[in-house]
C-alpha positions in Angstrom: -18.6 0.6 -19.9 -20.4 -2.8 -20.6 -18.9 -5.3 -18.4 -18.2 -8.9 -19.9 -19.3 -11.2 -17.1 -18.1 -14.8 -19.1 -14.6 -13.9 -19.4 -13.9 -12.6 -15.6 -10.5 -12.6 -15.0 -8.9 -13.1 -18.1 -6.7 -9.9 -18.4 -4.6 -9.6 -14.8 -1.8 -6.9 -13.9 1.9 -7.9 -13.5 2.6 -8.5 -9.4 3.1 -5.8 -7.1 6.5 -5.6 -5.8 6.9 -3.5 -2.3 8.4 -3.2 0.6 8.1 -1.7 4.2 10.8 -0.9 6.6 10.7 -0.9 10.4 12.5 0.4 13.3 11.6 -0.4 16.7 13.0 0.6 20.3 12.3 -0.8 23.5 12.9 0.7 26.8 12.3 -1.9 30.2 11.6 -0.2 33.6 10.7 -2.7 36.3 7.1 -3.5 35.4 6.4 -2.1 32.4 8.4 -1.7 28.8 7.7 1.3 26.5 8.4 0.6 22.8 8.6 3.3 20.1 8.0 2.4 16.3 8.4 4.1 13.2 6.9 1.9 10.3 7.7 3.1 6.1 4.8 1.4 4.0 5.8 1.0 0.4 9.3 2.1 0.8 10.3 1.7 -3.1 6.7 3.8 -4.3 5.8 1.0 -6.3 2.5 2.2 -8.1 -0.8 0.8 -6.7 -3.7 0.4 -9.6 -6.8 1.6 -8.6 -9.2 1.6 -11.3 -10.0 1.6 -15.1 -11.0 5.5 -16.5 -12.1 6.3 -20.2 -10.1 9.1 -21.7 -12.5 11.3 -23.8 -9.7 12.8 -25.6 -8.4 9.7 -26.7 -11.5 7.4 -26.9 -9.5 4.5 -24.5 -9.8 2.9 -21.8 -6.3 3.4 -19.2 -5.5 2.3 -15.9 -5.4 4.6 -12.9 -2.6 4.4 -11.0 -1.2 6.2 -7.6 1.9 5.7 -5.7 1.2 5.7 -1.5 4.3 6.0 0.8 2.7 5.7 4.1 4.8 6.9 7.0 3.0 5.4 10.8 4.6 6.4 14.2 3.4 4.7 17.6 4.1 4.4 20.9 2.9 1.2 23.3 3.4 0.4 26.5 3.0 -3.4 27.6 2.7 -4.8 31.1 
């Protein structure tokens, strides 16, 4: 792959579209609170692109995509 450097950033991707959900529950005692979380990344699995691969078979150059739903769980206590 021979890389063009005078015409960087002339072919761009469409916008990503995603979105993340998040629930959170608090619990007060007298000097402390405990909150639990539970966090969805890219609830929708909107495909991330990663990189450019040349396909042998058909001689081209296509765009690697994946699709990431991240699921995060945590638990924090503030005083």
């Amino acid at each position: 792959m021979i890389f063009d450097e005078s015409r960087a950033f002339s072919e761009q991707l469409r916008p990503l579209t995603y979105a993340d959900l998040t629930v959170n529950y608090r619990i007060n005692h007298r000097k402390s609170s405990s909150v639990f979380s539970f966090q969805m990344k890219n609830v929708l699995g909107a495909p991330i692109y990663i990189d450019h691969n040349y396909n042998y078979q058909t001689g081209q150059i296509e765009l690697s995509k994946a699709t990431l739903v991240i699921p995060n769980i945590s638990y924090k206590i503030e005083f």
